[in-house]
N, C-alpha and C positions, 0 to 999 in steps of 0.2 A: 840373249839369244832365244830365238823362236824356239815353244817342244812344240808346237801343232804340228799335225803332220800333213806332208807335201802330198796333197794331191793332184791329177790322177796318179796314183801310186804305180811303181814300175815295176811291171813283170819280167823275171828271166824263167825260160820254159825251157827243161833239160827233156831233150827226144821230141823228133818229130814223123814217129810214126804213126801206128792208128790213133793208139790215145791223145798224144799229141795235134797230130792234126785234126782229128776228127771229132775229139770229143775238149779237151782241152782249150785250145787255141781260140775255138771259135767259140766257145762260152765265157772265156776271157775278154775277147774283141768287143763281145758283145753288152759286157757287164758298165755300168757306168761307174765313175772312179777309178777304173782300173784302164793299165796301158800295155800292152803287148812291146817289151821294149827291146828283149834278147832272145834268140831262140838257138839253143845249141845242137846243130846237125850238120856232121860233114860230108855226108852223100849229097853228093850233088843232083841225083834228082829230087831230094827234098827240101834240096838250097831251090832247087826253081820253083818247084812247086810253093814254098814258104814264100819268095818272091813275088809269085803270083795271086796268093792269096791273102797274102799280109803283105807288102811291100813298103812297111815302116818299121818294120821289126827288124833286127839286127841280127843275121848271122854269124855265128859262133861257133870254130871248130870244136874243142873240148869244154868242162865243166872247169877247169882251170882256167878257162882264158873268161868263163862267167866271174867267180869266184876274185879275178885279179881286180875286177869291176865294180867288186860289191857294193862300193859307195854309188854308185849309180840305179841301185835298184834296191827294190822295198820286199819285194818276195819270191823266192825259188821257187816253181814247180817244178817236181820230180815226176817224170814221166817216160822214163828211160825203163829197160827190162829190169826183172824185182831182181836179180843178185846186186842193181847197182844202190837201190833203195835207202840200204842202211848207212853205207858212206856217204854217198852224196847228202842226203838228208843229216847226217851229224856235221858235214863241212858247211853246210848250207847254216845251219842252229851255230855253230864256234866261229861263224863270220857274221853271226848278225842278224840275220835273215829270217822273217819269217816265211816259214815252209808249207807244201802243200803237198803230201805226197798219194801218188796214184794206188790203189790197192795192190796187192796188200802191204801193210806199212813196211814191213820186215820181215824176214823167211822165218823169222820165229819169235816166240811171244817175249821170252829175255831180252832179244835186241829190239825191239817194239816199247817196252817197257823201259830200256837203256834211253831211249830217242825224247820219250814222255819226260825223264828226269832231268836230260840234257836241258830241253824244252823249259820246265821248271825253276832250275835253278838260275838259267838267264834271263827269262821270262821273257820269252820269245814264242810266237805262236807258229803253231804245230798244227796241222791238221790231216785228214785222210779223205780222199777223193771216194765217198761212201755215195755216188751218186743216183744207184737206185734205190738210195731214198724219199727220191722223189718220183719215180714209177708212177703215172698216175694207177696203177692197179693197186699197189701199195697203198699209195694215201686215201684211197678209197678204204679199202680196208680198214688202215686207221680209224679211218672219221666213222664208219658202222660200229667197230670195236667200243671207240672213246663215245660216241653217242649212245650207247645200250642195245645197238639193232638189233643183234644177236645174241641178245642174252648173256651167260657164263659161257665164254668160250673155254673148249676142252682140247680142239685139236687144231693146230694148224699146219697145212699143207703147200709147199710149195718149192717151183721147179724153174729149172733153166734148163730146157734140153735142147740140144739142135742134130740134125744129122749127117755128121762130115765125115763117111765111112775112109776115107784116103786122110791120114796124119797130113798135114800141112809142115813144109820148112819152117826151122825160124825155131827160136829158145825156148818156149812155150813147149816144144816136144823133146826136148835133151832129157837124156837120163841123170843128169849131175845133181844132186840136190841140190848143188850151191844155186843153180838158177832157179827154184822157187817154181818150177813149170806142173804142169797138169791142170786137170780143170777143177781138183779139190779147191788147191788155193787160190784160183781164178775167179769161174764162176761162183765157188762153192762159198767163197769169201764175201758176196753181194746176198747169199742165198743164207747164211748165218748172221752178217750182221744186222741183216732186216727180220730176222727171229729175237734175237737180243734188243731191239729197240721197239718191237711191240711187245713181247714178255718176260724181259729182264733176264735176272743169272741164270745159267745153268747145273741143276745138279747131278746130271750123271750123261752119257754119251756113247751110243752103240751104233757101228758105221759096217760097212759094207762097200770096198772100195776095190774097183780091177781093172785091169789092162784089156779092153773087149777088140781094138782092130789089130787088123795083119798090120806089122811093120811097128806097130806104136811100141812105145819104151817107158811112157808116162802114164798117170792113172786116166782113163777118160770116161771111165763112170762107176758113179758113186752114190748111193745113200745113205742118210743119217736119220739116226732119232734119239732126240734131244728131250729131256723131261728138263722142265725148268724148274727153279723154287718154288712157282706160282701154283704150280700144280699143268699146266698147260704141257701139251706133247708136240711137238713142231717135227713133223716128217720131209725131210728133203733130199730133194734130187737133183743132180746134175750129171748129164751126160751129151757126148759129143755122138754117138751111135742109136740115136733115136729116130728110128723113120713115122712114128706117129708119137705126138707127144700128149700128153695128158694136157691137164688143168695146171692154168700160170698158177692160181692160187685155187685155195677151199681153206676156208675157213670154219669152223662147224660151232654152232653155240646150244644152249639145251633150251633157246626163241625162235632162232634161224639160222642159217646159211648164205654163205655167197660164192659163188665161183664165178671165173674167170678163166679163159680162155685168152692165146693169144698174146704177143708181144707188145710191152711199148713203144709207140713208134719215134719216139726222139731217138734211139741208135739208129735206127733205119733213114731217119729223116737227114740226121747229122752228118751219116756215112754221104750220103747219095748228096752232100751239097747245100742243102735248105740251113736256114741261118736262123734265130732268136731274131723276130723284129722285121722279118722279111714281108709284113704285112699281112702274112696269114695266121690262122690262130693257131697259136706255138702249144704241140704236147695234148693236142685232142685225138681219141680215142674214134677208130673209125667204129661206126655203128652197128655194124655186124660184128663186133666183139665185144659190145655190151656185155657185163658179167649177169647172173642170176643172184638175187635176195630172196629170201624165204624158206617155204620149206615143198617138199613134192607135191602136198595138196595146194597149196597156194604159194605161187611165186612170182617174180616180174620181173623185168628186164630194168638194169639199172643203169645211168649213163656215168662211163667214168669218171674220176677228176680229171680235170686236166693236169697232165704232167708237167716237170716244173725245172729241168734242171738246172737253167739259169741262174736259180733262188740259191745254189752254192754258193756261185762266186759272189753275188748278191750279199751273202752271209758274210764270204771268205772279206770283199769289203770294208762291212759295216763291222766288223771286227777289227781290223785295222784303222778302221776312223776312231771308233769307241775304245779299243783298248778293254774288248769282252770277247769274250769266250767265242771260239769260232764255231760254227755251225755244225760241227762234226766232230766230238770228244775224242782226241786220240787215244785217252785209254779205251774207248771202245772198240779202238783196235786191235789191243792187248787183249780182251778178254775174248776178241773172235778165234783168237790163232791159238789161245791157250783152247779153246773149239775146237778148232782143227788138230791137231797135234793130238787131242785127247783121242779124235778120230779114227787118228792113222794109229795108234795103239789099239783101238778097240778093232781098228781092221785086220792087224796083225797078229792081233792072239785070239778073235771071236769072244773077247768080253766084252761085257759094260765094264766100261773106265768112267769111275768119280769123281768129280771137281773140288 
């Protein structure tokens, strides 16, 4: 009997809402090796909609009726709201399956770190949908950082702010902690683990975190400041109540500087429709949000990288062909939430909490 493994490998895709459809699905469709085979959603406007925009993919009312199926596919993605995260994602790993799940892995770092050891002991691949690590603002970053541009970096700065003064429906605003909701562990989860993957561990964590519109019941803004081992100070922000927002990034070194304004336009491009491959150039930075390099007496306009998010499932892939490490370490999931969690302590009592 053949071990190669059967390509194109079969995707089952649990939730077809935004993530799902809009960020998921079609980075999947568009990944080569990979096949869009099952999609579990029982709303029927996202059965049409899933019809219409994938119309070879399988509709699937529950994750049990995926699950009965398992022989017929290669890898779960989890893309369902975060309280369902942890189950689904340990039935997905005890049936076989290697897994992909959307941020953040688990509402907390024990059951994160539970999922990692599931993962291990089967040796079944685990991953986490850590997708603005590919930001072109980010890998620019990167690439000044790991190239010397900026010298000894000492601070890093950066934000996800938007300004949605009226709460929005939907579990993302429930009060229950079982649902995982607020924008700490949302945005706030993209905004730490892209501090841990350019400066490594954290040793200590002071947060500031509050309830700011009428009607909300969840945290919708927040800041942190994180000293690393490195010696480096990573200051972040997220908030939904921002009617002017600062700088996406700053990053500051004792050579140079770079800041950044502005969002990456792969959400924006993804939501509204535009596809990987649709013949224009996927994840360019428009021009007028060129970031700055330098310093105040002399500086220049620098042009982004191109953003990249397709290079996931690209990873998520070549990882399944090869039988290597998937592109996004799920302990660095673990060590984001044990982040967060240090946060909400440090927002609760006004201390620095240490790691």
């Amino acid at each position: 009997m053949s071990t190669e493994p059967r390509t194109p490998f079969r995707v089952g895709l649990i939730g077809y809402g935004l993530a799902g459809s809009a960020f998921h699905a079609p980075l999947i469709a568009a990944t080569p090796g990979l096949r869009l085979d099952a999609v579990v959603t029982a709303n029927p406007d996202r059965r049409a909609q899933l019809h219409q925009e994938h119309p070879d993919a399988r509709p699937l009312d529950t994750p049990g009726d995926l699950f009965d199926q398992a022989d017929r596919l290669d890898l779960v993605v989890v893309a369902s709201p975060n309280r369902t995260h942890l189950p689904l994602a340990r039935a997905a790993l005890e049936a076989g399956l290697a897994v992909v799940v959307d941020k953040p892995l688990a509402g907390t770092a024990a059951e994160a770190a539970e999922l990692c050891a599931l993962a291990e002991r089967t040796g079944t691949l685990l991953s986490v949908f850590q997708n603005r690590r590919w930001d072109g603002d980010f890998l620019t970053a990167r690439r000044l950082i790991t190239e010397g541009a900026l010298g000894r970096v000492h601070r890093f700065e950066s934000r996800f702010e938007r300004f949605r003064p009226k709460p929005k429906a939907g579990w993302r605003e429930l009060a229950d902690p079982a649902e995982v909701g607020g924008t700490l562990y949302d945005l706030g989860s993209h905004l730490v683990d892209q501090a841990l993957a350019l400066f490594g561990p954290v040793d200590s964590v002071y947060a500031e975190i509050d309830v700011r519109r009428d009607g909300a019941v969840v945290d919708d803004d927040a800041f942190l400041a994180l000293t690393h081992a490195s010696g480096v100070r990573s200051h972040l922000w997220t908030s939904a109540l921002a009617p002017l927002g600062g700088p996406r990034l700053r990053v500051l070194g004792d050579a140079a500087g770079y800041v950044k304004f502005g969002m990456d336009p792969q959400e924006s491009d993804l939501r509204s429709g535009r596809r990987p491959g649709d013949g224009l150039p996927w994840g360019a930075d428009d021009q007028a949000a060129y970031g700055t390099l330098g310093t105040d007496e002399a500086a220049t306009r620098l042009t982004t990288d191109p953003g990249d998010y397709p290079a996931y499932y690209a990873g998520i892939a070549h990882s399944l062909l090869t039988r290597t490490p998937p592109p996004v370490d799920p302990r660095d999931a673990v060590a984001t939430l044990a982040v967060l969690e240090a946060a909400r302590g440090s927002a609760a009592t006004g201390t620095v909490v240490r790691l």
